[in-house]
C-alpha positions as a Python dict, from the first residue, in 0.01 Angstrom:
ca = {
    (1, 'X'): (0, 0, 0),
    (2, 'X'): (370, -54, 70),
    (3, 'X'): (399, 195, 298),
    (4, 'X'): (110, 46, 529),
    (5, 'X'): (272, -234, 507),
    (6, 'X'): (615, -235, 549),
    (7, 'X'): (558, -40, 986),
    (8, 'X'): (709, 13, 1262),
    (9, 'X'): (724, 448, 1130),
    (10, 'X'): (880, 527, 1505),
    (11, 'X'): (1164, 301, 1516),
    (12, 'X'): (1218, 398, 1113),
    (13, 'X'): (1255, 747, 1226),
    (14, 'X'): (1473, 709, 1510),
    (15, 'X'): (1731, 508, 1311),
    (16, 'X'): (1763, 790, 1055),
    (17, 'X'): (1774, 1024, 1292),
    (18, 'X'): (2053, 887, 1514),
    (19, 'X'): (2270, 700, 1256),
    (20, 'X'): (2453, 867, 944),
    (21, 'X'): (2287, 742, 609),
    (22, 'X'): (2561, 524, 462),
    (23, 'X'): (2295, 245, 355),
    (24, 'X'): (1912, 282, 269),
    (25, 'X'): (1784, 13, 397),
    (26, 'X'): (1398, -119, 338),
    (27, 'X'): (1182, 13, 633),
    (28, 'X'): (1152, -311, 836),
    (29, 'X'): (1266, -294, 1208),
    (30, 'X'): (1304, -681, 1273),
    (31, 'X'): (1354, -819, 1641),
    (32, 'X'): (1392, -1190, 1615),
    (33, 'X'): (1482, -1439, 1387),
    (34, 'X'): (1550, -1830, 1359),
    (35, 'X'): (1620, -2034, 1078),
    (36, 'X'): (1517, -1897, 784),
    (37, 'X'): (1265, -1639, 913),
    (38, 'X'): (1260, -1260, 1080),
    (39, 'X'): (1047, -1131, 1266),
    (40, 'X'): (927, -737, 1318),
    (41, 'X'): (889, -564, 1623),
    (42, 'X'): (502, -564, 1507),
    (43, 'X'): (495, -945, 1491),
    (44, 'X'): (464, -957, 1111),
    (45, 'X'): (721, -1220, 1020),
    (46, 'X'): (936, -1231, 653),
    (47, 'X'): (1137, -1518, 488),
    (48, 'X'): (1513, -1408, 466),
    (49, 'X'): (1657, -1436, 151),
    (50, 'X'): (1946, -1201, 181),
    (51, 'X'): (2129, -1395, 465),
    (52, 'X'): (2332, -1105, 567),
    (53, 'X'): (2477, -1111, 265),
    (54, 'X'): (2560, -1447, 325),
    (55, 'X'): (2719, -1425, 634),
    (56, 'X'): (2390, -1653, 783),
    (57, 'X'): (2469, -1949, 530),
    (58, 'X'): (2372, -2148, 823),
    (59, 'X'): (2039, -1939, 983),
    (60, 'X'): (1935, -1719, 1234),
    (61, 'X'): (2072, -1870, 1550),
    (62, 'X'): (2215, -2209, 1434),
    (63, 'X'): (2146, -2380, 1780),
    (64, 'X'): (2515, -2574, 1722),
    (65, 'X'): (2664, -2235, 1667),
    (66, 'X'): (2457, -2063, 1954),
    (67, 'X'): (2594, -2324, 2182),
    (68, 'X'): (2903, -2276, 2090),
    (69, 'X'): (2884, -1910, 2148),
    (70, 'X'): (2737, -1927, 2482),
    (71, 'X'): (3024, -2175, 2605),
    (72, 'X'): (3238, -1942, 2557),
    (73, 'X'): (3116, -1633, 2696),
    (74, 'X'): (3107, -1828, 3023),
    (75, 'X'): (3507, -1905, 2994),
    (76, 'X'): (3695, -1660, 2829),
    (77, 'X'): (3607, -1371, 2530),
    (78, 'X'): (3936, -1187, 2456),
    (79, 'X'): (4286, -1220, 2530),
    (80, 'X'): (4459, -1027, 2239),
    (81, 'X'): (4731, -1228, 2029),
    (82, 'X'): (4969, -1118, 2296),
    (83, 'X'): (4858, -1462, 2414),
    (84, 'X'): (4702, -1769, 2353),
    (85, 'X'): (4373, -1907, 2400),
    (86, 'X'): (4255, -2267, 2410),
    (87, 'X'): (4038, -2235, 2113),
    (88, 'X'): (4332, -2096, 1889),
    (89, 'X'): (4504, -2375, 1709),
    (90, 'X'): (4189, -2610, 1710),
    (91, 'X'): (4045, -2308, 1450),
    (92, 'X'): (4311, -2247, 1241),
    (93, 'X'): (4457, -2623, 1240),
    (94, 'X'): (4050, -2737, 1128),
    (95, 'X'): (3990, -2420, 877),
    (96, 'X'): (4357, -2469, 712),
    (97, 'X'): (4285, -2871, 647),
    (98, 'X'): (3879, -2773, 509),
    (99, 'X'): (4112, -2480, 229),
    (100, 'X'): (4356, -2706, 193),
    (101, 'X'): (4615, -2496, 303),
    (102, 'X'): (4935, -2495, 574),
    (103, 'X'): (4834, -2175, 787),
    (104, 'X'): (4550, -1940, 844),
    (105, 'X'): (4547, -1561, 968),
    (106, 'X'): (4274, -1506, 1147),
    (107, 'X'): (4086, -1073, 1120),
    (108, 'X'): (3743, -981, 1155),
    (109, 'X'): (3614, -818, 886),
    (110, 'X'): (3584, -954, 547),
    (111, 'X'): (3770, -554, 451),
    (112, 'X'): (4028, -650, 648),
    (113, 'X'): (4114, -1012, 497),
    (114, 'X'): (4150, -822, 173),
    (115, 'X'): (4353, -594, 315),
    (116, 'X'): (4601, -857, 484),
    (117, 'X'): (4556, -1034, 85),
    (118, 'X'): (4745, -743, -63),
    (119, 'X'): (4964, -704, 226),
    (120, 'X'): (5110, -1037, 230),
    (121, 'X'): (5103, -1039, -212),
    (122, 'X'): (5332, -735, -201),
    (123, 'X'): (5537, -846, 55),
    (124, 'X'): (5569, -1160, -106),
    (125, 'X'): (5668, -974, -417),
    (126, 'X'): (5968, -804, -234),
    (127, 'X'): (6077, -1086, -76),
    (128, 'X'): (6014, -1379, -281),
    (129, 'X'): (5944, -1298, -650),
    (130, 'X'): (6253, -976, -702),
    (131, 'X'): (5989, -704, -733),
    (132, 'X'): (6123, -368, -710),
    (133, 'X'): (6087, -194, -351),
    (134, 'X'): (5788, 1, -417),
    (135, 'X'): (5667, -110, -739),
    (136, 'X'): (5434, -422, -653),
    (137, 'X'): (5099, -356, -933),
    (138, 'X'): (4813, -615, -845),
    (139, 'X'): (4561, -674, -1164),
    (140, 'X'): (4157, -674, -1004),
    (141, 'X'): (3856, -661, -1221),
    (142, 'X'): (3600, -412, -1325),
    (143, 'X'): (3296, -463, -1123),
    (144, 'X'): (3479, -568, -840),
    (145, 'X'): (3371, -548, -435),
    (146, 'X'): (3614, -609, -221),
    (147, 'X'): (3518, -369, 38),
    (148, 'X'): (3523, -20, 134),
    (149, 'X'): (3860, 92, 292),
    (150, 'X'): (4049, 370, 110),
    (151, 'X'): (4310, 121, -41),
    (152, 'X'): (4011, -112, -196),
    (153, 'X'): (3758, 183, -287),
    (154, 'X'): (4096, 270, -484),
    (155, 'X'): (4093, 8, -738),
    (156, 'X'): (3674, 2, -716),
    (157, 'X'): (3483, 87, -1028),
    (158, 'X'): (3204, 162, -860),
    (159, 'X'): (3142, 545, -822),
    (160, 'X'): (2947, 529, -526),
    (161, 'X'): (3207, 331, -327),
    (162, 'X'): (3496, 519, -471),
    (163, 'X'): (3372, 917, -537),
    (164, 'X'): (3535, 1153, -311),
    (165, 'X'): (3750, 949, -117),
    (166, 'X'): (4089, 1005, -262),
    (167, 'X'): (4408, 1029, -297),
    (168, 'X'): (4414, 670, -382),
    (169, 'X'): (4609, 419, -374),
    (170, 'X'): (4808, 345, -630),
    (171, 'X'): (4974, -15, -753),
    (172, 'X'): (4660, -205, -879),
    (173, 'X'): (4589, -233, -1258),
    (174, 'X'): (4166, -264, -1334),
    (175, 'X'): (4089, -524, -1622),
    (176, 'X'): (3736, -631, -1791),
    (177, 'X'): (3578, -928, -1589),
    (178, 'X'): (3562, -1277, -1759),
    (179, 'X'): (3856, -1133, -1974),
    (180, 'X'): (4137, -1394, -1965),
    (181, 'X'): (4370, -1191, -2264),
    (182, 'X'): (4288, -889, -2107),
    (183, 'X'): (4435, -999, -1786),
    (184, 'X'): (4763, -1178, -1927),
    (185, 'X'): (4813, -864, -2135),
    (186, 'X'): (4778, -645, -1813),
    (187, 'X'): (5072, -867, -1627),
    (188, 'X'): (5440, -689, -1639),
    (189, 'X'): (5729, -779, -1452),
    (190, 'X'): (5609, -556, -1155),
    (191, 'X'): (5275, -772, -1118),
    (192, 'X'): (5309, -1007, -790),
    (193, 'X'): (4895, -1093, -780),
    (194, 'X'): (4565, -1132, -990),
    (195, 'X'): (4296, -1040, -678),
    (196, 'X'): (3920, -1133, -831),
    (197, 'X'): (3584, -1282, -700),
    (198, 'X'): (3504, -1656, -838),
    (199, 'X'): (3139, -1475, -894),
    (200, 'X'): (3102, -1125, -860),
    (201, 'X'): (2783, -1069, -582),
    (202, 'X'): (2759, -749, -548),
    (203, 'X'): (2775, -649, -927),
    (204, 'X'): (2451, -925, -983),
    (205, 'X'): (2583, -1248, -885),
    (206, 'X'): (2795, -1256, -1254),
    (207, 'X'): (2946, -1600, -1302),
    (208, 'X'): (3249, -1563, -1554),
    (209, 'X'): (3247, -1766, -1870),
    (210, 'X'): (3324, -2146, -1814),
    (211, 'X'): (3708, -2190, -1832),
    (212, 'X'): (3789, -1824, -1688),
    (213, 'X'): (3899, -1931, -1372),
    (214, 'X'): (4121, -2197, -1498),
    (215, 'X'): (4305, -1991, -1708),
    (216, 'X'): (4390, -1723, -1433),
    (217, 'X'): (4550, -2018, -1259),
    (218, 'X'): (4754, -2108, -1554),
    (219, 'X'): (4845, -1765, -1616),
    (220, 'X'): (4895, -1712, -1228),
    (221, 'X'): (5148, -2043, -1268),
    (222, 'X'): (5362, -1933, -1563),
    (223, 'X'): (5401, -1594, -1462),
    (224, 'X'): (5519, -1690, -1126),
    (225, 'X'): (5194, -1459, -980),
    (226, 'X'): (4970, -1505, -654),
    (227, 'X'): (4601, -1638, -795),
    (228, 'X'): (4401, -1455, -504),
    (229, 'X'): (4075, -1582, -441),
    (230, 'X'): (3771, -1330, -266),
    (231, 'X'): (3544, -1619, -162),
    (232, 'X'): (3415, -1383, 130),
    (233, 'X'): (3061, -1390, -33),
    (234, 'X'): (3061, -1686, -285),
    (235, 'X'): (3261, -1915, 0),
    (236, 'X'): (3162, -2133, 259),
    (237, 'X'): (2883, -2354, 113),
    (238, 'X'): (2670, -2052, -61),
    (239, 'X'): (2726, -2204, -398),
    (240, 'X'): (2708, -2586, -370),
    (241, 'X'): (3104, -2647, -308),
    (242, 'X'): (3252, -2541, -1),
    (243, 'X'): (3442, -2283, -260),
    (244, 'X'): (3298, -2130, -549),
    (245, 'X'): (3653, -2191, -734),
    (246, 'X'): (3573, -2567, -701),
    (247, 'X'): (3327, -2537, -960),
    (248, 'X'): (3592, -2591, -1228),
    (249, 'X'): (3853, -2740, -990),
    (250, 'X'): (4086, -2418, -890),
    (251, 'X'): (4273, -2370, -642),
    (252, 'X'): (4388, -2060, -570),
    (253, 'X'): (4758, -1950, -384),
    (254, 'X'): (4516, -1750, -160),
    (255, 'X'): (4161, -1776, 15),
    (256, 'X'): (4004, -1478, 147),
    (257, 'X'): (3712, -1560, 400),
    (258, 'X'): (3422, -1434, 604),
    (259, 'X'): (3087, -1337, 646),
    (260, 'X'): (2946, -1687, 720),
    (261, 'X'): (3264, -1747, 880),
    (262, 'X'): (3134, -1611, 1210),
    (263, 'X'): (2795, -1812, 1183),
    (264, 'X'): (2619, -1520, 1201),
    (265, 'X'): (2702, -1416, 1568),
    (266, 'X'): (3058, -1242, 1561),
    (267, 'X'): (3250, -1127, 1256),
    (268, 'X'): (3532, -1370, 1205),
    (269, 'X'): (3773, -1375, 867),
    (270, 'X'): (4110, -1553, 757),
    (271, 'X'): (4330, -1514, 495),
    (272, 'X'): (4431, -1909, 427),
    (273, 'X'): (4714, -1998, 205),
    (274, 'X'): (5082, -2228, 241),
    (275, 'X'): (5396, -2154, 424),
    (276, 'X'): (5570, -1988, 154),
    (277, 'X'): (5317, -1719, 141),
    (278, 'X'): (5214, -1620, 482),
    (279, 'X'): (5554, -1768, 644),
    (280, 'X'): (5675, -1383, 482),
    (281, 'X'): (5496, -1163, 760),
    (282, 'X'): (5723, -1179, 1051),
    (283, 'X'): (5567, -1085, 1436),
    (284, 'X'): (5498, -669, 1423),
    (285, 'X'): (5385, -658, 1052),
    (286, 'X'): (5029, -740, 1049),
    (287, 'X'): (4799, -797, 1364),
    (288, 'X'): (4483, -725, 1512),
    (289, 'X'): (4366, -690, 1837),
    (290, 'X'): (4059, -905, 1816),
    (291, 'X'): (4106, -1085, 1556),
    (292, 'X'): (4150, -1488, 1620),
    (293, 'X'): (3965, -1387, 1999),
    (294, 'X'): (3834, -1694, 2174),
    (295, 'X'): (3455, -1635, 2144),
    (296, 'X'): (3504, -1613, 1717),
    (297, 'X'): (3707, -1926, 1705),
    (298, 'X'): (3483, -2111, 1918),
    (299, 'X'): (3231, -1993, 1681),
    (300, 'X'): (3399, -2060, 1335),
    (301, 'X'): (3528, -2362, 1482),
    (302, 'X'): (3146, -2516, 1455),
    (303, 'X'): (3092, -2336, 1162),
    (304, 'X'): (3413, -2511, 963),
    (305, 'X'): (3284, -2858, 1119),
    (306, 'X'): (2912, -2773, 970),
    (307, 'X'): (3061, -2790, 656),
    (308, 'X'): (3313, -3092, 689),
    (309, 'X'): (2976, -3288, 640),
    (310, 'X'): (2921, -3134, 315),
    (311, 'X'): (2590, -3131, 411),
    (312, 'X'): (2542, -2768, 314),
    (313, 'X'): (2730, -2777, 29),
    (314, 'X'): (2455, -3028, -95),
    (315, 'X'): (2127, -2900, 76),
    (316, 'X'): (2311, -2549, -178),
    (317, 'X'): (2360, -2759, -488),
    (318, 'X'): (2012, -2956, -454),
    (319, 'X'): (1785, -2650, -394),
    (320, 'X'): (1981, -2423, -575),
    (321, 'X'): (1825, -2630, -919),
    (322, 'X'): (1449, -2583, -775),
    (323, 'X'): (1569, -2240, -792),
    (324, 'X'): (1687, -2213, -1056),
    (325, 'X'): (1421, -2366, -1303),
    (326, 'X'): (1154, -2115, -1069),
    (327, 'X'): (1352, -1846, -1128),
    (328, 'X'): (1434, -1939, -1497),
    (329, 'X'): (1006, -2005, -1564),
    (330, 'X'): (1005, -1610, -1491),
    (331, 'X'): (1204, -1494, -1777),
    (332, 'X'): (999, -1310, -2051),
    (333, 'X'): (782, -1280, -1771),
    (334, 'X'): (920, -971, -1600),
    (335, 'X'): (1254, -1086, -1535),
    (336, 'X'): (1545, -1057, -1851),
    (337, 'X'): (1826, -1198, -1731),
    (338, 'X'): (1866, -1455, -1431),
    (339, 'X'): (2240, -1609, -1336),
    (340, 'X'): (2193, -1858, -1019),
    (341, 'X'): (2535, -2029, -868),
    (342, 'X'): (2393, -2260, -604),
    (343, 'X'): (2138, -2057, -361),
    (344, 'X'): (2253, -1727, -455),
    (345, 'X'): (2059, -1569, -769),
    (346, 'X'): (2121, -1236, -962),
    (347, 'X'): (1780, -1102, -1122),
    (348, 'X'): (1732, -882, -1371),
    (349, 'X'): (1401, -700, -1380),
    (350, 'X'): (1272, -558, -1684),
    (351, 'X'): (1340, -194, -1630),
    (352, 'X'): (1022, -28, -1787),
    (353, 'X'): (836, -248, -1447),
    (354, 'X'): (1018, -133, -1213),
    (355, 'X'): (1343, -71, -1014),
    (356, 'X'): (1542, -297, -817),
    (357, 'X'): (1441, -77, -533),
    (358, 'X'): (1080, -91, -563),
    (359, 'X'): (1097, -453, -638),
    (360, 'X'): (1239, -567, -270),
    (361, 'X'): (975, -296, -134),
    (362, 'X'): (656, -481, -298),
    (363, 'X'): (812, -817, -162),
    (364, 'X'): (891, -735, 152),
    (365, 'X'): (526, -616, 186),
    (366, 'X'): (438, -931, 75),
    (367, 'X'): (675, -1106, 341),
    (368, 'X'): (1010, -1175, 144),
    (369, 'X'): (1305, -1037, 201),
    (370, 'X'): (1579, -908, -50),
    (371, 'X'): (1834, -711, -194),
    (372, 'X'): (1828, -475, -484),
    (373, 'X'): (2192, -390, -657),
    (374, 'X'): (2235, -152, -967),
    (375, 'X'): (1937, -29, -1118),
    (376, 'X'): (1648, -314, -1146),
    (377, 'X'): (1896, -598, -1057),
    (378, 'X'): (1839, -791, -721),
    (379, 'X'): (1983, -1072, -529),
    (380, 'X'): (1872, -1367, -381),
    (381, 'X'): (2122, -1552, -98),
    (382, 'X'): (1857, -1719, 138),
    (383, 'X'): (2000, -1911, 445),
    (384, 'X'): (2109, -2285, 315),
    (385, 'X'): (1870, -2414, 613),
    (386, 'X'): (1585, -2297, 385),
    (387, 'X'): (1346, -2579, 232),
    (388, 'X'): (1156, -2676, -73),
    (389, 'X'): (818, -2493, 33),
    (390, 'X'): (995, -2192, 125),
    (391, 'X'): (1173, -2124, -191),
    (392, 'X'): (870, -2226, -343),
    (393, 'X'): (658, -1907, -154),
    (394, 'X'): (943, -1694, -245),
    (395, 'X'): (902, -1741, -584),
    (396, 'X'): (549, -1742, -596),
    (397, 'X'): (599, -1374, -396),
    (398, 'X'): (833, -1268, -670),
    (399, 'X'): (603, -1400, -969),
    (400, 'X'): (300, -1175, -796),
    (401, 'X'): (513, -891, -765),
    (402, 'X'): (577, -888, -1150),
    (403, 'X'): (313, -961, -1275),
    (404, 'X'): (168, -704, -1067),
}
């Protein structure tokens, strides 16, 4: 029944055919979207609750963002940081004052804002804290997702993101998440950085125990360390702060940023943090060609003024409880294990129903879109535009499919 359900057979084909299988994605070939909805190229529409892994915090085709975009393509898209562009400082001066921070460096990818993190920690730990030349060690957490390049599939625990891509890179030291003596125990006079997500997405949406994140920062203080925070998936509104580090009032030395940073319409990240950090990268160290390019600031520009309301922040917070206590009535009832952080959910299904897999296959048939992650866990993120009723069919969807 799945299979007549979920179409489109052609288009399915094609895309394995022409494109090398580094995802599996469910066999929906969408078309359109707005808001919270997609639709197929068959017509059949489904309720988005993945959000592009959150980099749609704001909908399909925010109409403020859209406007935005198409104002620019009819001035200017690229110059290259050779040069300046009009949109420039107005991006970095408004997304430095929402983190808090002096400066911004503007990438693209979420990847490469990690990348420039560890960049700018060891340099920081030459030039700053007396590290050794060549010795830097950064201390990450099992479970972690960072990305995908070699240096981060390096320090990954995951075997499918790390398996058969070595040599690695060497320097980082791996430590049990939610483990504040393990990490202080891990620190040596070599460490310049503790790199972690406030909540881990991709390993289930795991929230660490209450007082976790405080202590890194103390620990990050005394031992004269960079607290780096990955808020690439977690940031930006997803779980009812504008940072999920605000939860217990952190505030890390570093924010990484993305996905919803680009609204959903170009790829935009920034690595935000004060003068004494970033002022250590000097012009030729670090760049990219289109990173900070006029049509993503124009873009992120709206995007960091959508959340200087805090509108989203509490349209997150508010739903994220209906969600919560729907999600919550499910335990016992073919879910063991839910952790919700705002509008972003981890579920786990009982295994003996069925897989994580199979489970975002029997609700996509039924019109809801998700994500499955290790085994028979799945995640919710749906767009912060959604509303009561539509949470509400999602988790009527969900209840049919397990009881099912």
């Amino acid at each position: 029944m799945v299979d007549d359900i979920l179409r489109t057979p052609g288009a399915v084909r094609d895309a394995e055919r022409w494109t090398a299988h580094n995802y599996h994605p469910l066999p929906v070939v969408i078309s359109s979207a707005e808001g919270a909805w997609l639709t197929d190229v068959d017509g059949r529409r489904y309720l988005d609750c993945l959000a592009g892994y959150s980099a749609l915090n704001f909908g399909h085709r925010h109409p403020q963002l859209i406007a935005a975009a198409h104002a620019q393509l009819d001035r200017l898209t690229l110059t290259s940081r050779a040069f300046i562009h009009d949109q420039f400082a107005d991006f970095c001066r408004e997304l430095a004052e929402l983190c808090g921070k002096d400066l911004v460096l503007p990438m693209n990818t979420g990847a490469e804002a990690v990348e420039t993190g560890i960049k700018v920690a060891r340099k920081w730990g030459y030039q700053v804290k007396g590290v050794a030349a060549g010795q830097a060690n950064i201390v990450v957490a099992e479970g972690n997702f960072h990305g995908r390049t070699t240096t981060i599939v390096s320090f990954s625990t995951d075997e499918d993101a790390r398996a058969d891509f070595g040599p690695y890179t060497p320097g980082f030291t791996v430590v049990p998440y939610g483990d504040l003596d393990a990490l202080a125990a891990a620190i040596d006079e070599n460490t310049v950085a503790v790199l972690l997500e406030p909540i881990q997405g991709e390993q289930g949406v795991v929230v660490p125990p209450e007082g976790y994140l405080p202590g890194v920062r103390q620990v990050c203080t005394e031992r004269n360390l960079l607290f780096i925070a990955d808020e690439i998936q977690s940031g930006l509104g997803r779980t009812g702060e504008t940072f999920a580090c605000d939860h217990e009032g952190v505030v890390p030395d570093m924010y990484l940023l993305g996905k919803a940073l680009g609204g959903g319409i170009v790829p935009v990240s920034a690595v935000a943090a004060n003068a004494d950090v970033l002022g250590v990268l000097k012009p030729g160290q670090h760049g990219s060609t289109f990173g900070g390019n006029p049509l993503a600031c124009a873009v992120a520009i709206e995007v960091v003024r959508l959340l200087a309301t805090g509108e989203f922040q509490r349209r997150s917070a508010e739903l994220g409880e209906r969600l919560r206590a729907g999600l919550e009535g499910l335990l016992g009832k073919g879910l063991v294990g839910v952790r919700v952080r705002g509008l972003w959910a981890g579920l786990d299904i009982d295994p003996a129903l069925m897989s994580g897999r199979e489970a975002c296959e029997r609700l996509a048939a039924r019109g809801v879109l998700a994500k499955d992650t290790h085994g028979s866990t799945i995640r919710l993120a749906p767009p912060l535009v959604i509303t009561e009723e539509e949470i509400d069919l999602a988790l009527t969807q969900l209840a049919e499919v397990l009881a099912a």
